[in-house]
C-alpha positions in Angstrom: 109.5 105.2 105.1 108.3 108.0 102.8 109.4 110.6 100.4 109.4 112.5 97.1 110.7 111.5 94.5 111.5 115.0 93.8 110.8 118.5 94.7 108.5 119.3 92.6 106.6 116.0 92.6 103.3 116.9 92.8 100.8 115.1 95.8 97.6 113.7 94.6 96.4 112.0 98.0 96.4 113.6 101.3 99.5 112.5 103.1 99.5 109.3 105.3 101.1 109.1 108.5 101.7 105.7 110.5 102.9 105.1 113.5 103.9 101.7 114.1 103.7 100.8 118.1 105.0 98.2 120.1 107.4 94.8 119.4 107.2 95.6 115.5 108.8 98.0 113.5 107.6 100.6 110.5 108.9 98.1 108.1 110.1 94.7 108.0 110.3 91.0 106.6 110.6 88.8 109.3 107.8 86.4 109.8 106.4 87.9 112.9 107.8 91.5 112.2 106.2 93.0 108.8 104.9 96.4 110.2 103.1 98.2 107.5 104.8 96.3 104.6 101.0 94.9 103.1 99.7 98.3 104.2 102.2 100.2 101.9 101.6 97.5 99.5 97.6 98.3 99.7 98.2 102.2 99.3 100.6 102.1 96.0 97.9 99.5 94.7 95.4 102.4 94.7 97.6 104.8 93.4 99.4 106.4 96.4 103.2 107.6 96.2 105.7 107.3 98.8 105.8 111.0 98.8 101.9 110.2 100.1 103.2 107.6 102.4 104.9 108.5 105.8 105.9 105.6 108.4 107.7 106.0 111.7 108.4 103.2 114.9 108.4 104.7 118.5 109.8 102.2 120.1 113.0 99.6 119.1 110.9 96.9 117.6 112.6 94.3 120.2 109.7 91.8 121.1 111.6 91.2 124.5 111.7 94.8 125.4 107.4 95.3 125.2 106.7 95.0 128.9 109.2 97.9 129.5 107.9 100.4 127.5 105.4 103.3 128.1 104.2 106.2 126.1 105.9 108.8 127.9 106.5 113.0 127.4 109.5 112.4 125.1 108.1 110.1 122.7 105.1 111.8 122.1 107.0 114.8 121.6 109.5 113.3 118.9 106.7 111.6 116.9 104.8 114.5 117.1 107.7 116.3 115.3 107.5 113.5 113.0 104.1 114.4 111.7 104.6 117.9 111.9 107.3 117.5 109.3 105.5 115.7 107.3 103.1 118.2 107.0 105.9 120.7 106.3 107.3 118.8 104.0 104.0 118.0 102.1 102.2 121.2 102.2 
């Protein structure tokens, strides 16, 4: 979730980053899977963009899969290029 409009949208928040963890996903609507979907909701309310907003899951969002999973090497690696492109990407 997340993104300009445009390119030459201008920013007038500093940038957001979530990172949804485990057995739910960035965002959904399934009754026990909404992720950040009231957040986001909260954050335009005040006047946020989604080129303010940035939202990433790092794992598959299967409830049956949470016992199995561990923050390992590769994962923090590829959400930490996640927010590194955000801030790229946001200046």
């Amino acid at each position: 979730y997340g993104g300009k409009t445009s390119a030459d949208e201008k920013l007038s928040h500093q940038p957001v980053v979530f990172l949804h963890g485990n057995s739910d996903v960035a965002v959904g609507e399934t009754y026990w899977q909404t992720g950040f979907t009231q957040t986001i909701e909260y954050f335009l309310e005040q006047g946020y963009t989604k080129g303010e907003l940035y939202i990433t899951t790092w794992g598959d969002g299967d409830k049956d899969n949470a016992s199995t999973r561990t923050h390992n090497y590769d994962t923090l690696i590829r959400l930490r290029k996640f927010i590194e492109a955000v801030m790229d990407y946001t200046g």
